[in-house]
C-alpha positions, -999 to 999 in steps of 0.1 A, spaced: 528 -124 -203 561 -128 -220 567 -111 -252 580 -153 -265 544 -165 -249 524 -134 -268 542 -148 -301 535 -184 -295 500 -172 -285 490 -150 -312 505 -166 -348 480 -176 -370 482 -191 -406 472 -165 -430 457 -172 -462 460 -139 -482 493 -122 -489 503 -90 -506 525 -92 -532 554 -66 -517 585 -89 -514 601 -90 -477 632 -69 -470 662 -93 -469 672 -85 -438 638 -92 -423 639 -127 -439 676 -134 -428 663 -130 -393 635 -157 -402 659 -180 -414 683 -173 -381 656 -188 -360 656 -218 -382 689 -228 -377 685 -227 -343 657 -248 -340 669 -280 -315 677 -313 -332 680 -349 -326 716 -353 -308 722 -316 -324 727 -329 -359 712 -299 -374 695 -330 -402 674 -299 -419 685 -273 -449 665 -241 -461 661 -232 -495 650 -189 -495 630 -190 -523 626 -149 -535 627 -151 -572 593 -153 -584 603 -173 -615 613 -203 -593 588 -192 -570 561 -198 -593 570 -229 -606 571 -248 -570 533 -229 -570 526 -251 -606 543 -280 -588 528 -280 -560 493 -273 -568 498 -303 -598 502 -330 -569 478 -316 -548 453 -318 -576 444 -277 -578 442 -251 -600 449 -222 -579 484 -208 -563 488 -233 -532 512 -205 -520 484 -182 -519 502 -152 -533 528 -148 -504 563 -140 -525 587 -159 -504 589 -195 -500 612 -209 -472 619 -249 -482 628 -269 -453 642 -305 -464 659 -327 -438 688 -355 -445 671 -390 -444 704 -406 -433 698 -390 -401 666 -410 -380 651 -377 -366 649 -358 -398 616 -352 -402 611 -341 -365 638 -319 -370 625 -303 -403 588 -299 -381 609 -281 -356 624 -254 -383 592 -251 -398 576 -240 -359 606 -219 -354 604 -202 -391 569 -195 -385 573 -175 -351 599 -157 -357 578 -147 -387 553 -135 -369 577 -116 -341 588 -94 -374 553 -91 -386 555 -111 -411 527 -140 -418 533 -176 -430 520 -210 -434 530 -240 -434 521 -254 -471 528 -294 -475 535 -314 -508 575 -301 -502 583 -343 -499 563 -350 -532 583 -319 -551 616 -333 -541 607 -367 -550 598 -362 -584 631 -350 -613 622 -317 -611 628 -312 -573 658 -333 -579 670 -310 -603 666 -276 -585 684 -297 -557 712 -305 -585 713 -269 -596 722 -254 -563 749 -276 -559 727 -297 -531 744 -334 -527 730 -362 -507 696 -375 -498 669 -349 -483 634 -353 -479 608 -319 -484 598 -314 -446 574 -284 -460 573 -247 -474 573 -221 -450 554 -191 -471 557 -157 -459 545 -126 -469 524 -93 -457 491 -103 -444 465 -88 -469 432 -90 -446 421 -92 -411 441 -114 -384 427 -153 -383 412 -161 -347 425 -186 -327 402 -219 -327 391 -225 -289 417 -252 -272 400 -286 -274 397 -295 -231 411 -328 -232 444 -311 -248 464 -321 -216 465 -344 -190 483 -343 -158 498 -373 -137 508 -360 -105 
């Protein structure tokens, strides 16, 4: 089996991180992967936002877990939040943004690194707030939250796979 097919194969989401942040270079090799990521007629629609500083960090946690109705940290502890948003100007956008997020995630994984995909990223960037981190960072035109990629050290045992439902693929020869 190829070492890609092994990745692909054996990522899991992980629910539990440790709070050691990520060495930068280790994340800038995450985000590589997501800018290569295909997209419609190579438009390259998406953006990432590296979120390290836990101040910020924290507050998309507060944000996040306010729309989705929780108490607790809907980031589940992992330092680093990776914020895909796509331009809505452009009609693939959103499949675009899913492809970064795929990408992100295994090339996570290939450095040893878990993640999740965490939703609620187009709610955040609707409401002022998200608007004004956008603002802040000197971030002009229209971009909807695709989702946040977390990533972090796994803190417990590695998630099994969930058999492959049989009627996943159908052949027409």
């Amino acid at each position: 089996m190829s070492e890609t097919m092994n990745t692909i194969l054996t990522r899991r989401s992980i629910k539990k991180y440790k709070p050691d942040m990520i060495p930068k270079e280790i994340i800038d090799e995450i985000l590589k992967a997501g800018t290569y990521a295909a997209s419609g007629m190579g438009k390259q629609s998406p953006i990432i936002i590296a979120v390290t500083n836990k101040k910020l960090r924290d507050k998309l946690s507060k944000i996040n877990a306010e729309i989705a109705g929780v108490d607790e940290d809907p980031f589940y502890g992992a330092p680093v939040v990776l914020i895909v948003l796509a331009d809505k100007n452009i009609s693939t956008h959103v499949y675009d943004g899913s492809l970064v997020m795929g990408n992100l995630m295994l090339a996570a994984h290939a450095n040893g690194i878990g993640s999740r995909w965490i939703h609620r990223a187009k709610q955040t960037f609707e409401r002022e707030e998200g608007k004004e981190i956008l603002r802040s960072l000197g971030i002009k035109g229209e971009y909807e939250g695709i989702g946040n990629c977390i990533l972090g050290y796994n803190d417990g045992p590695e998630p099994e796979a969930a058999p492959r439902k049989k009627d996943y693929v159908y052949y027409i020869d």
